[in-house]
N, C-alpha and C positions, 0 to 999 in steps of 0.2 A: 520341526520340519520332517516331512516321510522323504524316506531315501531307498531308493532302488537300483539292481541293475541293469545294466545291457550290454550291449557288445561294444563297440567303437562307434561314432557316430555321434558325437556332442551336438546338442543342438543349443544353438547361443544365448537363449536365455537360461540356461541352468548353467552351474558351477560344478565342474569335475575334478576327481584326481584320478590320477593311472594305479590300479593294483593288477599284484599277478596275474597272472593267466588270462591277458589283453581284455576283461571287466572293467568296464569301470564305474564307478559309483555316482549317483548324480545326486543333486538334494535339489529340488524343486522348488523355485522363490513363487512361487504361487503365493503362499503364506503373506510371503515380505511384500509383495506386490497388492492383496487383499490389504493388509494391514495400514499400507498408505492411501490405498481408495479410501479406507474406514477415515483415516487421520484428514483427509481431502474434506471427507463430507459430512465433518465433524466442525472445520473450520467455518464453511460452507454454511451451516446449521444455527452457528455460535454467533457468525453477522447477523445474522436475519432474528435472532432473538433481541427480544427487549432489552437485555443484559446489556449488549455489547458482547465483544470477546477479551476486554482489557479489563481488570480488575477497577473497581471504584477508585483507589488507589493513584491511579493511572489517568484521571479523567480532568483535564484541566481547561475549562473554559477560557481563562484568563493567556495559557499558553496559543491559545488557535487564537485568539484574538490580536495577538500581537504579529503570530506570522501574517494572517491576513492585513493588519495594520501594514506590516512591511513590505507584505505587496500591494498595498494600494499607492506606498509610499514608492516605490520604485518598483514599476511593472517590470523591468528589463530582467530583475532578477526569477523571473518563472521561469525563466530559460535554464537556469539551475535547479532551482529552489520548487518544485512542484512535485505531487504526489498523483500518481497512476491511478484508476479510479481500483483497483485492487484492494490497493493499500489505503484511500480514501473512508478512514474512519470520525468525523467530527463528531459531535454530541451535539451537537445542536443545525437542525437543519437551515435554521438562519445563515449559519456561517457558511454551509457546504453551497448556500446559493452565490453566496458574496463570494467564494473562491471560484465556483462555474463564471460568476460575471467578471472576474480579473480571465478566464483561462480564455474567454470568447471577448471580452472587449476590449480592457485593458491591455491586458497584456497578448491579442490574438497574434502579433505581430515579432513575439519574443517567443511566443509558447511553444516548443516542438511537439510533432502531430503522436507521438506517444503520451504524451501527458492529456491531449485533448479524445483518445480512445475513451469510448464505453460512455463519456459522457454527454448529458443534451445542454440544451442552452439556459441561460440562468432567467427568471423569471423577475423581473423588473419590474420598481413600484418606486411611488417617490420614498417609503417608508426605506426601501434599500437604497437609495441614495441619498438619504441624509444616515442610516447607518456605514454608509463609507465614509461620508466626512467625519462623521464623530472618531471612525476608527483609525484615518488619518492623521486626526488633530490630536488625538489620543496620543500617538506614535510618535508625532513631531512633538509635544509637550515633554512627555516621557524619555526622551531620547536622551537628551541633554545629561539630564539626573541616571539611568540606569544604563546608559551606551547600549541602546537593541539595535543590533546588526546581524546580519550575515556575514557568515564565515567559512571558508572553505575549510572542511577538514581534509589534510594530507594523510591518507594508507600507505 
């Protein structure tokens, strides 16, 4: 960081301390301020790649499958349980339509109007309503044998 002085006169975005002879020294978050544009539009960069921005590691079809399952199984839970189009990473664009169609039909009436931002309407076909039944029969099958629920985690 460059640092310089002046007289008195802090202005609020830089960080001061008082030395002798009423100087004081400022340091410039210019730097810190560049460095989080760069880290913004780095993230920014890393959605729109092919990659993803989550390691392979990370990538579980089987998991988005079961949240969607559980919200097809009880819509009321979008009202918790949904994700901001932000943070809206699926792998598979199949699914990301199947959550747009619980955020607009299913669930429009649970959904709150933050979780419905940034996104459009889901794109309907009989091929996506028989993949909701399979994903709710899936879920009701499965349920019994592995307990999939929802659960509020306490902070």
């Amino acid at each position: 960081m460059s640092s310089f002085f002046k007289k008195k006169g802090a202005i609020n975005t830089h960080s001061a301390c008082i030395i002798p002879n009423n100087y004081m020294i400022f340091q410039v978050l210019y730097e810190k301020n560049a460095d989080q544009e760069s880290k913004k539009a780095k993230r920014v960069n890393n959605s729109k790649s092919e990659d993803g921005i989550y390691p392979s590691e990370l990538h579980n079809i089987e998991l988005e499958e079961r949240y969607i399952g559980l919200l097809l199984d009880n819509p009321k839970a979008i009202s918790m349980y949904y994700i901001v189009h932000e943070d809206c990473y699926f792998q598979s664009d199949e699914l990301l339509n199947l959550y747009k169609s619980i955020l607009f039909t299913e669930g429009q009436a649970y959904a709150p109007q933050i979780a419905k931002n940034d996104f459009n309407f889901a794109k309907e076909s009989p091929e996506t309503y028989k993949r909701k039944i399979q994903l709710k029969e899936k879920i009701k099958k499965d349920y019994h044998h592995h307990h999939y629920y929802f659960y509020k985690n306490h902070v």
